[in-house]
Legacy VTK file of the C-alpha trace (Angstrom):
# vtk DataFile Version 3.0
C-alpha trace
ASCII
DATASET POLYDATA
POINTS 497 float
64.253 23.166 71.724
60.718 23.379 70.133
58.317 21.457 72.185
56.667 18.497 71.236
52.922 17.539 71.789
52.056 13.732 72.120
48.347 12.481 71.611
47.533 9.952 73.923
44.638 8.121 73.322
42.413 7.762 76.523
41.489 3.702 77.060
37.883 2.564 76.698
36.030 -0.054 78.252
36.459 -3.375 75.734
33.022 -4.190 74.396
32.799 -7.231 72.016
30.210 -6.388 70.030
31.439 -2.851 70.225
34.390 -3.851 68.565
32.476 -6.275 65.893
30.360 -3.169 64.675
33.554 -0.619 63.959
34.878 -3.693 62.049
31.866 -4.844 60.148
30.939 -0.808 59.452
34.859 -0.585 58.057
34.386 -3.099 55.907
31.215 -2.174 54.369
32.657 1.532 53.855
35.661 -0.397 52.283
33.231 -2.607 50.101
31.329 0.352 48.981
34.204 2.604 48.259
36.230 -0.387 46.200
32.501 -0.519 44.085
32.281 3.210 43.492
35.764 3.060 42.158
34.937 0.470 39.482
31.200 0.903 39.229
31.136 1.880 35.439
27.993 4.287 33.491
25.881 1.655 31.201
26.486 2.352 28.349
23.215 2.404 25.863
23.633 -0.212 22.354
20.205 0.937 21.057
19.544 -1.247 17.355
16.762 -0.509 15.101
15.467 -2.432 12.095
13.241 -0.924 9.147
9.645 -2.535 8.713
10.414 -5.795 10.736
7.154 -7.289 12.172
7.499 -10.590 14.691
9.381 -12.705 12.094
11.934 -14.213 14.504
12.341 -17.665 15.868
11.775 -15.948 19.317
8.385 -14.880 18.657
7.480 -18.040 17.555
7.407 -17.759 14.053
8.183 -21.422 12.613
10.602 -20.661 9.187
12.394 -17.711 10.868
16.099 -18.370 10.993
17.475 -15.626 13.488
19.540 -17.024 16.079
21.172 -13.899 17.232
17.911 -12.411 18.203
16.787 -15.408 19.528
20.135 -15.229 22.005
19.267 -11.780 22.647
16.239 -13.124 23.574
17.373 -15.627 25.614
19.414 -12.894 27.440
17.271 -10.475 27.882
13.540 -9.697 28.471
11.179 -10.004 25.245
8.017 -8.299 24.961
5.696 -10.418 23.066
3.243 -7.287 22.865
5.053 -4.057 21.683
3.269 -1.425 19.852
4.290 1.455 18.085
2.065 4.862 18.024
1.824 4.839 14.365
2.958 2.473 11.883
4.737 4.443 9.618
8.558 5.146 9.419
8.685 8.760 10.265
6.493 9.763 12.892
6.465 6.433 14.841
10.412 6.973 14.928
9.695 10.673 16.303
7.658 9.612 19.107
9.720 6.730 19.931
12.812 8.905 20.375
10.956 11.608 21.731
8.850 9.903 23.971
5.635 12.138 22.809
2.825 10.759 21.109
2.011 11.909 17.586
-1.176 14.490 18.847
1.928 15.871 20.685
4.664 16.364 17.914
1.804 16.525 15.093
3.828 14.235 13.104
1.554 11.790 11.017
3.270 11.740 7.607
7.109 11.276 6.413
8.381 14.156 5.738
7.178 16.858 8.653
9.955 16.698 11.384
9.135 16.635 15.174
10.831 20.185 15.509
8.848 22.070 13.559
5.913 21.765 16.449
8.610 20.767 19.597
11.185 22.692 18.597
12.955 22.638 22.516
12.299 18.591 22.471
15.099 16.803 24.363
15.363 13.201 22.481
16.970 10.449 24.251
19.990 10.190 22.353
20.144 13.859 23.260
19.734 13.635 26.836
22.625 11.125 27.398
24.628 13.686 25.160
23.481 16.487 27.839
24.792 14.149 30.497
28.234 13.470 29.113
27.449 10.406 26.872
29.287 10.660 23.673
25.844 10.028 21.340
26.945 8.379 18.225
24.528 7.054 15.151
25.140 4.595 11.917
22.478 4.401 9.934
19.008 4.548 10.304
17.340 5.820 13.400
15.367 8.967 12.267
13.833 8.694 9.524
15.722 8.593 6.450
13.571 7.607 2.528
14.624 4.198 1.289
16.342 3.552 -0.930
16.751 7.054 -2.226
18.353 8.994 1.030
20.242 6.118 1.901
24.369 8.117 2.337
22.447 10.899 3.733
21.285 12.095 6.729
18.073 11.988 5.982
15.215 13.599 8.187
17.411 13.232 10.956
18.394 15.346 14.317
21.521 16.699 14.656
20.779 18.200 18.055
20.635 14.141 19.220
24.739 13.193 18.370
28.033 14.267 18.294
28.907 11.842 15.667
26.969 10.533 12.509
28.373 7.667 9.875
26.068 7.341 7.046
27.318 4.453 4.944
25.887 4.090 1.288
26.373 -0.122 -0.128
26.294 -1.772 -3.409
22.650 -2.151 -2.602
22.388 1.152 -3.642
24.677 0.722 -6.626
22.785 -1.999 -7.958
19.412 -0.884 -8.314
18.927 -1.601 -11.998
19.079 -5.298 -10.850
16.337 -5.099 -8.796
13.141 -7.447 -9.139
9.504 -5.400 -9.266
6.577 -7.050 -9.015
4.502 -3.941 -9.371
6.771 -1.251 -12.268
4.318 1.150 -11.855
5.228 1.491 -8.108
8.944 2.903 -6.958
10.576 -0.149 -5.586
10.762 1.579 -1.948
7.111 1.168 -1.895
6.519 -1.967 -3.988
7.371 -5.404 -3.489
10.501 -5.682 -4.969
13.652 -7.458 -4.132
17.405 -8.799 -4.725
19.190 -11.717 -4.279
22.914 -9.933 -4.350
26.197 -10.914 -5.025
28.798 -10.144 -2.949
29.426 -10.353 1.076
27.238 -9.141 3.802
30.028 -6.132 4.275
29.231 -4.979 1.378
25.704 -4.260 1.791
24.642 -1.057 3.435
23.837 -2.366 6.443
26.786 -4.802 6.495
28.637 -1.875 6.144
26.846 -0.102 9.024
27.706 -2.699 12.168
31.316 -2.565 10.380
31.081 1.365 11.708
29.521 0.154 14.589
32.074 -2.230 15.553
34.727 0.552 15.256
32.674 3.100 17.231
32.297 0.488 19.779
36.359 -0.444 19.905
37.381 3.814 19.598
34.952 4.768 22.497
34.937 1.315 25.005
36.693 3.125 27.391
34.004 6.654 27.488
30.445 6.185 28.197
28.054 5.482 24.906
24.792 6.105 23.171
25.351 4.138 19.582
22.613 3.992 17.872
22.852 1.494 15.405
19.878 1.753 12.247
19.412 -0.875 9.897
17.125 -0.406 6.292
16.354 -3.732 5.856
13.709 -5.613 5.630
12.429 -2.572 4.359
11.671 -2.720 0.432
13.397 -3.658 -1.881
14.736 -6.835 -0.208
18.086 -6.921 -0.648
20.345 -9.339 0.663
23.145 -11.805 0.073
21.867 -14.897 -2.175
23.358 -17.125 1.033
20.149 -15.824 2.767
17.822 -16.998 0.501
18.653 -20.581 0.774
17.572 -20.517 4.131
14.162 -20.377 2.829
12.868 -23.046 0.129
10.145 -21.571 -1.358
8.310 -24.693 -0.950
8.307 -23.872 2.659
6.971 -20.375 1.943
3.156 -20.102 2.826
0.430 -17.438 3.032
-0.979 -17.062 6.239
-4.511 -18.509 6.690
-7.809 -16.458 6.829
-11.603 -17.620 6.424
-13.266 -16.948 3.554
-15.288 -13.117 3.631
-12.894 -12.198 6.255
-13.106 -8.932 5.116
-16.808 -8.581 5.046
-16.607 -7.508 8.524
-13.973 -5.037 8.346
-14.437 -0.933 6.975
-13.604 0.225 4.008
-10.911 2.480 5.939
-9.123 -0.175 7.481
-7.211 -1.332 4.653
-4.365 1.011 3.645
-4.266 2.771 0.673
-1.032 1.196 -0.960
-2.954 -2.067 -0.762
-6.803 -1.501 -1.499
-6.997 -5.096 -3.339
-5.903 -8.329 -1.791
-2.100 -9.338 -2.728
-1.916 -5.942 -5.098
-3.911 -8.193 -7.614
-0.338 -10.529 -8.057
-0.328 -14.042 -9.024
0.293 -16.049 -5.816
3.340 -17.464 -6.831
4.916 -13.883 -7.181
4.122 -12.980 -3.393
5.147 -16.138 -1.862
8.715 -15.157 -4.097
8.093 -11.830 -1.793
7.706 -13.345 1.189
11.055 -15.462 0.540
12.723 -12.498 -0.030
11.839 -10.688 3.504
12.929 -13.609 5.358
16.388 -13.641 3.738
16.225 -9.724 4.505
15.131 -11.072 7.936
18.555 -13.657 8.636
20.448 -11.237 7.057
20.001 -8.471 9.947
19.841 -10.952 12.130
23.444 -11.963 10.930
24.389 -7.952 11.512
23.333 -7.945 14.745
25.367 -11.367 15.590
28.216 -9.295 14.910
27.920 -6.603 17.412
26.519 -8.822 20.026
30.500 -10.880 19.120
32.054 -7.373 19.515
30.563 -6.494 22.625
31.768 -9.431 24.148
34.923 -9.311 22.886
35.657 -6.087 24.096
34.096 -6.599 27.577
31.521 -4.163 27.173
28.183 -7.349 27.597
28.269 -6.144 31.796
27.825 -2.802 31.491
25.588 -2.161 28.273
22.002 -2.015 27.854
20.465 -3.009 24.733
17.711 -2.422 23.140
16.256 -3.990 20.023
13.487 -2.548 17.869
11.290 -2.271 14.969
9.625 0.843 14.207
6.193 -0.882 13.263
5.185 -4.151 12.293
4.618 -5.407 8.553
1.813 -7.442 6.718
2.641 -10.236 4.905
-0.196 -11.305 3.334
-2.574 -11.441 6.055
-6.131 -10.798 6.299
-6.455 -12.384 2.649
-4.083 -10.507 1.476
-2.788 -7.164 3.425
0.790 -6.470 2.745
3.118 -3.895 3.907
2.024 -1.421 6.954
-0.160 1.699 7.929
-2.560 -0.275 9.547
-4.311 -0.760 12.941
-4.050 -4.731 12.861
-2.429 -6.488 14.971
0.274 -7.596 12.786
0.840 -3.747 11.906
0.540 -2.436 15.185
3.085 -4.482 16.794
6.821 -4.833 16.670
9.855 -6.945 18.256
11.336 -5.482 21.438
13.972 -6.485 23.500
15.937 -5.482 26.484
19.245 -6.540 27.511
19.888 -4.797 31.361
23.294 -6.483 32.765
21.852 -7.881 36.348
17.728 -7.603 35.782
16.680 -10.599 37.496
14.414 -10.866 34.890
16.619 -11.577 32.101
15.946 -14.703 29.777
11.662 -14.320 30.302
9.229 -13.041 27.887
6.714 -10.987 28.830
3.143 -10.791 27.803
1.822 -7.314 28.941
0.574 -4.810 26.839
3.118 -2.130 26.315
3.723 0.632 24.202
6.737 2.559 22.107
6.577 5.553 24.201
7.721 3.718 27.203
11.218 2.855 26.026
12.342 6.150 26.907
11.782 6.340 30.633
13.011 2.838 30.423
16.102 3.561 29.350
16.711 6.847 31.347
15.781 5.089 34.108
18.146 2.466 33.949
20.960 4.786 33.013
20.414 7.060 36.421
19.155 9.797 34.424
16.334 12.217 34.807
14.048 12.254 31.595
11.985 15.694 30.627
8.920 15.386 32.470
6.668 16.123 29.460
7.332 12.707 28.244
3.878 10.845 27.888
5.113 7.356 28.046
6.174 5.296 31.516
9.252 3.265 32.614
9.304 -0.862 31.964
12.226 -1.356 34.543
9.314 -3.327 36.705
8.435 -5.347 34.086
12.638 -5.943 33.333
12.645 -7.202 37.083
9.341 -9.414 36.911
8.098 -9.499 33.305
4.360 -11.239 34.324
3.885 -9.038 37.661
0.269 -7.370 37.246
0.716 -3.921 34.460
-2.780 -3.102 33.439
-0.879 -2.020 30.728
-2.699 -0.591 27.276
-1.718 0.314 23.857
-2.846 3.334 21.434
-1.847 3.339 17.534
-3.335 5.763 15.241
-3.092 5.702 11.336
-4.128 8.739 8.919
-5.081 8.274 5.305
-5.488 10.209 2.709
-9.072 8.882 1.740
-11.086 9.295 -1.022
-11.100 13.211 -1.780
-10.984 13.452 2.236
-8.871 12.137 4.574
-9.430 9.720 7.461
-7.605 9.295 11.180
-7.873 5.383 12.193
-6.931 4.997 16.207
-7.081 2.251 18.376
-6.890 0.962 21.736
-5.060 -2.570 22.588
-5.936 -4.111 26.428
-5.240 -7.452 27.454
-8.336 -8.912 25.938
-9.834 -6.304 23.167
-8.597 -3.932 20.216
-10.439 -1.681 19.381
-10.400 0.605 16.603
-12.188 3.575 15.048
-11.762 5.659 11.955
-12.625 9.042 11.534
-14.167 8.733 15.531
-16.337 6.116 14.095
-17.875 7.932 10.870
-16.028 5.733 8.587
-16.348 2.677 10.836
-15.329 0.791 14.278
-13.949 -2.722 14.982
-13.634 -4.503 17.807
-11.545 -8.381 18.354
-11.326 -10.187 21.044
-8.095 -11.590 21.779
-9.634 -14.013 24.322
-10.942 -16.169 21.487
-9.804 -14.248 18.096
-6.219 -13.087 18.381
-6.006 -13.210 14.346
-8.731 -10.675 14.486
-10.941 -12.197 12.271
-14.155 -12.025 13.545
-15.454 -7.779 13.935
-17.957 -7.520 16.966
-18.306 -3.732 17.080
-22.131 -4.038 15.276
-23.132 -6.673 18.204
-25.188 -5.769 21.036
-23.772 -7.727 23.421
-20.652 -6.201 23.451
-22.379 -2.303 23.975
-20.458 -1.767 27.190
-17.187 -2.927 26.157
-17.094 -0.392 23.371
-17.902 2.365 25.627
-15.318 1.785 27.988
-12.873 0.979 25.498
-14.042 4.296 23.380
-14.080 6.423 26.741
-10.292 5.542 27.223
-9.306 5.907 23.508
-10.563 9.609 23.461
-8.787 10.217 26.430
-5.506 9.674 24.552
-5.573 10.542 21.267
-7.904 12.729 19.493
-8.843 10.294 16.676
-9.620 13.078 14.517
-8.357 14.230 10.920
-5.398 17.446 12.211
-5.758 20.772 11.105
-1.744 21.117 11.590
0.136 20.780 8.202
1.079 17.231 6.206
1.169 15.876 3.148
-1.664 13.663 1.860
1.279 12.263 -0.712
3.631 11.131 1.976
1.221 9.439 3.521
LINES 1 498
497 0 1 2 3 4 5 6 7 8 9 10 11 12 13 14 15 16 17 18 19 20 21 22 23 24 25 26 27 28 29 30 31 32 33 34 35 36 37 38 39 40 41 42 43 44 45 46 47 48 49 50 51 52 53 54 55 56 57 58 59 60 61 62 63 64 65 66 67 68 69 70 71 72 73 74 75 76 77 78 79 80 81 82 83 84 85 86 87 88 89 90 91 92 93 94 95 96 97 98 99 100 101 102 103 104 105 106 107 108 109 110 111 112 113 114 115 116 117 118 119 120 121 122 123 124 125 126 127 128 129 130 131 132 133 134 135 136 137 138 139 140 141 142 143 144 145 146 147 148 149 150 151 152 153 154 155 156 157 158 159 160 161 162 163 164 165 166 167 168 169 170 171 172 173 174 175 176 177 178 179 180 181 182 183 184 185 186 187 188 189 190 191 192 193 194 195 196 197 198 199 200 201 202 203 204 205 206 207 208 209 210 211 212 213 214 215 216 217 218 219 220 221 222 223 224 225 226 227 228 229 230 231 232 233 234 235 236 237 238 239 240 241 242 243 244 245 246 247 248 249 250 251 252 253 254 255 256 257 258 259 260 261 262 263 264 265 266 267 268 269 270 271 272 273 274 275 276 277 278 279 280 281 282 283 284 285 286 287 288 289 290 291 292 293 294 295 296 297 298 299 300 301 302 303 304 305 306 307 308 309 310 311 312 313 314 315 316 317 318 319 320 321 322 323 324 325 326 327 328 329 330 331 332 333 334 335 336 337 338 339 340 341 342 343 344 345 346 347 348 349 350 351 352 353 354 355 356 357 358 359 360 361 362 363 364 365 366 367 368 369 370 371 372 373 374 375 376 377 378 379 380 381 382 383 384 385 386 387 388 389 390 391 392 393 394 395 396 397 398 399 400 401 402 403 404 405 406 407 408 409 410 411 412 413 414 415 416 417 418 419 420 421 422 423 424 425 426 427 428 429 430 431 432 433 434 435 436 437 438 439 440 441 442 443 444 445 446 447 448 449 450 451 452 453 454 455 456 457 458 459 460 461 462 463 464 465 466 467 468 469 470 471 472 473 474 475 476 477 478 479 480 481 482 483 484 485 486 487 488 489 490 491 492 493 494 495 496
């Protein structure tokens, strides 16, 4: 008969609070193992809009009719300043997702891509993909020529998803019906515009949170990266004709600016594509302009209603992040007159942004620190758990998602290159708390300098006064000591400017 070998266990002495720390330290381990179990990855909803500059209900603006953004909004953390690096489609969209700043990638113009000079760049969409994300896009997030490459893949990245859907709408179909204000001009850089027939669906970008939606529903179950691109309100504006009844055009107005506002201002500062107020157009035909963007306005709004419905419906709202952005502001008639982008104004320089983090205790605050375009990626990465590259020049907002008024210090940096007259000319700026300013060509062909203290329409240019000697110094000392300012010697083309 085999032997048998019984354990006993040898008696202790009983200890109450002995006893009350092996139970308490069970069921913490029992706590944290049940929350590693369900704990799921966030997944990343990252939404982009072409040309949209602060024309929401949440920033204030008093016709906008967006109440899905506004929700967002209401969810999430706003930044009330947000500024891109450049305000122009393509390279502000290649620093963004790179996280470098144009002097890095050497990307001024639309149609040099960030590879040619980073070639081993890791984008964000990328790096989730590295880290077992499936990285999906619809639409626009690179940059992509509107309305011409729209079906395409444009100037995009296919190092940054495993899955692309490039829809192509009547939009597209039905540009013979387009209005142009300006012939001589292609409508995708003219004010130009459409009130369509037909549903939102069957618009591009209807047609783009469609394939959203059914990215969202095939992959709820896998961690995500969908980014979701949308072309409007970039030129032409074309929408719905439900859209435009939002907007009366009696309740249309320009924006207000003293007379010789632009006495004060260089030459330089006013973009090329605009060198005369309002493109020399009756007013009545821009205020029919203006209309128009706002409808284009609702109706993305009304697109991303639709994804913010399917991500609740399929239970995804507690463990997504979402971001919402504009690549660049947009003038709309400002500065008697300005209209469209590629400028260093304020209206130009900044963009919408908004984070959604499930559990920030800052959700449903604005914040009013300076921030910049390049910090969205360490943002993100940092929320998700993951390591970003370390060359990345811009630096995590997760404090400001927790506390969006604590102290930041924070400043801004935009540049802007022109062609010129016969040579061209590099505009860059600085944006603190209180002062923008701005040179061109390092100050050759001019400096400005507002303060936002007392003049946050920028009307009134101090750079020639005295007084303010020592405030341009500092300011110009920290400018140069982020961008270069000057014309580049790398290649781009003066027409795709």
């Amino acid at each position: 008969m085999d032997s048998v070998q019984i354990i006993v266990p040898i008696p202790m002495p009983y200890s109450p609070r002995a006893s009350f720390l092996i139970l308490f330290a069970l069921f913490i381990a029992s706590i944290s193992s049940i929350s590693a179990q369900t704990e799921k990855p966030l997944n990343v909803l990252f939404i982009a809009s072409d040309d949209l500059t602060q024309s929401l209900g949440c920033y204030g603006d008093p016709i906008a009719v967006t109440p899905n953004l506004d929700k967002l909004s209401d969810m999430g953390v706003r930044f009330d300043n947000a500024y891109c690096q450049i305000p122009l489609c393509n390279p502000t969209r290649a620093s963004l997702l790179t996280g470098l700043r144009p002097d890095t990638l050497k990307v001024y113009d639309l149609g040099r891509h960030f590879r040619d000079e980073m070639p081993n760049a890791v984008t964000l969409p990328q790096l989730f993909r590295n880290n077992g994300y499936k990285s999906m896009r619809v639409g626009k997030l690179y940059h992509y020529g509107v309305p011409f490459q729209i079906g395409t893949n444009g100037l995009d990245d296919l190092d940054s998803w495993d899955q692309v859907v490039n829809p192509k709408g009547r939009d597209t179909l039905e540009e013979h019906l387009i209005i142009n204000l300006e012939p001589h001009r292609p409508i995708s850089g003219a004010l130009s515009w459409l009130a369509a027939d037909g549903t939102d669906e069957e618009q591009t970008d209807g047609m783009i949170t469609t394939e959203a939606i059914r990215l969202l529903e095939e992959n709820k179950d896998r961690p995500f990266f969908l980014g979701v691109g949308f072309f409007r309100p970039h030129t032409p504006f074309v929408a719905p004709k439900k859209y435009w009844n939002l907007y009366p055009l009696e309740s249309i107005q320009m924006p207000y600016a003293p007379e010789g506002d632009r006495d004060d201002v260089p030459k330089s500062a006013f973009a090329h594509n605009c060198p005369i107020p309002n493109y020399g157009l009756a007013e009545e035909d821009v205020l029919k302009a203006k209309q128009a963007y706002y409808a284009n306005v609702s109706f993305v709004d009304a697109q991303v209603g639709r994804l913010l419905d399917a991500l609740e419906s399929l239970e995804l709202m507690d463990n997504t992040l979402i971001v919402f952005w504009s690549d660049h502001g947009y003038h709309l008639g400002e500065h008697n007159g300005i209209w469209q982008k590629r400028c260093l104004f304020e209206e130009s320089a900044s963009a919408p942004l908004i984070f959604y983090a499930p559990g920030q205790r800052g959700n449903g605050t604005a914040s009013q620190q300076i921030v910049e375009f390049l910090d969205i990626y360490p943002t993100v990465t940092e929320l998700a758990g993951l390591t970003p590259p370390k060359e990345i020049e811009g630096k995590s907002l997760t404090p400001l998602l927790r506390q969006p008024n604590r102290p930041w210090n924070g400043t801004a940096f935009t540049q802007a290159l022109r062609p010129g007259e016969g040579s061209p000319v590099m505009g860059a700026t600085i944006r603190t708390d209180r002062w923008r300013y701005t040179e061109w060509n390092q100050g050759e062909q001019g400096t400005e300098l507002y303060d936002h203290a007392s003049d946050p329409n920028e009307f009134d240019n101090l750079a020639s006064d005295p007084a303010f000697e020592r405030v341009i110094s500092e300011l110009r000392r920290q400018l140069r000591e982020t961008v270069s300012g000057v014309v580049p010697t790398s290649p781009y083309d003066p027409a795709k400017l």
